[in-house]
C-alpha positions as CSV (number, residue, x, y, z in Angstrom):
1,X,108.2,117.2,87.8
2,X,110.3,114.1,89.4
3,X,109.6,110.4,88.8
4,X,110.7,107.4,89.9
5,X,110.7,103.8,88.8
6,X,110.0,100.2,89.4
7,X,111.2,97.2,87.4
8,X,110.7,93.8,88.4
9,X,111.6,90.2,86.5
10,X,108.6,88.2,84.9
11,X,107.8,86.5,82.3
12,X,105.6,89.0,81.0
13,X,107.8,91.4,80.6
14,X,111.1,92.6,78.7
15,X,114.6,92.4,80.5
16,X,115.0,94.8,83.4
17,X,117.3,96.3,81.0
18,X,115.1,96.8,78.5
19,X,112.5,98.0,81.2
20,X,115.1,100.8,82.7
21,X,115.6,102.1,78.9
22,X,111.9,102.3,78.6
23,X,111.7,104.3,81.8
24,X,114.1,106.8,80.9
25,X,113.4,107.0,77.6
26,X,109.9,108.0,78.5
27,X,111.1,110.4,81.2
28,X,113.1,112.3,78.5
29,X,110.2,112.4,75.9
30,X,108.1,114.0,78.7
31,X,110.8,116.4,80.5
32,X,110.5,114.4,83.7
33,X,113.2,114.2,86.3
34,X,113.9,110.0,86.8
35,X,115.3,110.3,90.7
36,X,115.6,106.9,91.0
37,X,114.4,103.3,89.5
38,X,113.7,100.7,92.1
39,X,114.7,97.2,90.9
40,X,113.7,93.6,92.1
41,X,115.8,91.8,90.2
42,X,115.5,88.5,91.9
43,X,113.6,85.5,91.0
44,X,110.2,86.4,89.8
45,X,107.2,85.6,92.0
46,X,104.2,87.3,92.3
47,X,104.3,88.4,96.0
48,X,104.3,92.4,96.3
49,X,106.2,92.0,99.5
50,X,109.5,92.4,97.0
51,X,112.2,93.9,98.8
52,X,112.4,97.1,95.9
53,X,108.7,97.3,96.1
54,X,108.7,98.2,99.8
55,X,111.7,100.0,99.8
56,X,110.0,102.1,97.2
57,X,106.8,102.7,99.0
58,X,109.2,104.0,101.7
59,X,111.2,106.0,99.7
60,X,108.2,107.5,98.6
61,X,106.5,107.9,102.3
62,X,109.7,110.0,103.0
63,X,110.1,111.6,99.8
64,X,106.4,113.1,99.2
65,X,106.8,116.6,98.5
66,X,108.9,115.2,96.1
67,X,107.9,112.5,93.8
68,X,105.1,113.2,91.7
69,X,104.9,109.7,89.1
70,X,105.9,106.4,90.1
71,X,106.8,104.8,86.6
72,X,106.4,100.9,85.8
73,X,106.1,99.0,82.1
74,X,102.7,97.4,81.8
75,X,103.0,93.6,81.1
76,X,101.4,93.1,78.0
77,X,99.7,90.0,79.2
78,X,96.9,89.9,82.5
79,X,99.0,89.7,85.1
80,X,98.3,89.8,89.0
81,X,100.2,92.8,89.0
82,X,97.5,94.2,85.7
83,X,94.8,93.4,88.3
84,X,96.2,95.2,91.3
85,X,96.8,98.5,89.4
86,X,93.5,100.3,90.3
87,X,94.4,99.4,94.0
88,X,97.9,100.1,93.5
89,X,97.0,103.4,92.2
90,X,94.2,104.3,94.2
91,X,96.8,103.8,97.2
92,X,99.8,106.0,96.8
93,X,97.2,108.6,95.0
94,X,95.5,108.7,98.6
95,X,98.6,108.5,100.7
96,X,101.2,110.1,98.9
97,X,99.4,112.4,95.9
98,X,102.0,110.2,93.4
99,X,100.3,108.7,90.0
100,X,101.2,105.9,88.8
101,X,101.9,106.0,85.1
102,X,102.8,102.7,82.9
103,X,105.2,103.2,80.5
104,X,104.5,101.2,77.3
């Protein structure tokens, strides 16, 4: 099954580095195919209009068939991101059949 991944800069998270290593470490432990990670690795804000983000959702419109899992690390902290998940997920389960899984 093929993944791919989205890391992002905040406070509540670990480096991007960090976040990538997580990633692919989790795809390994599970036999999952990473295709690619998405990175915003600008300034942090909490607008989802983040040039990765939306290059991802249109990687995934094109790529359907496939990618399966869209990967992300779960901020430990609530986060605006932590409350958008349910939507997030309910979004590209509907329009693209691709879970979203946090990595922890």
């Amino acid at each position: 099954m093929n993944a791919i991944g989205y890391i992002r800069v905040s406070p509540y998270l670990d480096s991007v580095i960090a976040q990538e290593i997580a990633i692919k470490d989790f795809c390994d432990k599970k036999g999952l195919n990473l295709l690619i990670v998405f990175k915003d690795t600008g300034e942090y804000n909490e607008d989802m209009e983040r040039e990765s983000w939306l290059a991802l959702e249109e990687y995934v419109r094109y790529n359907t068939e496939n990618v399966h899992f869209l990967l992300f690390v779960l901020p430990a902290k609530i986060t605006r991101f932590n409350k958008m998940i349910d939507h997030i997920q309910d979004h590209f389960k509907q329009q693209y059949g691709v879970m979203l899984l946090a990595v922890l």
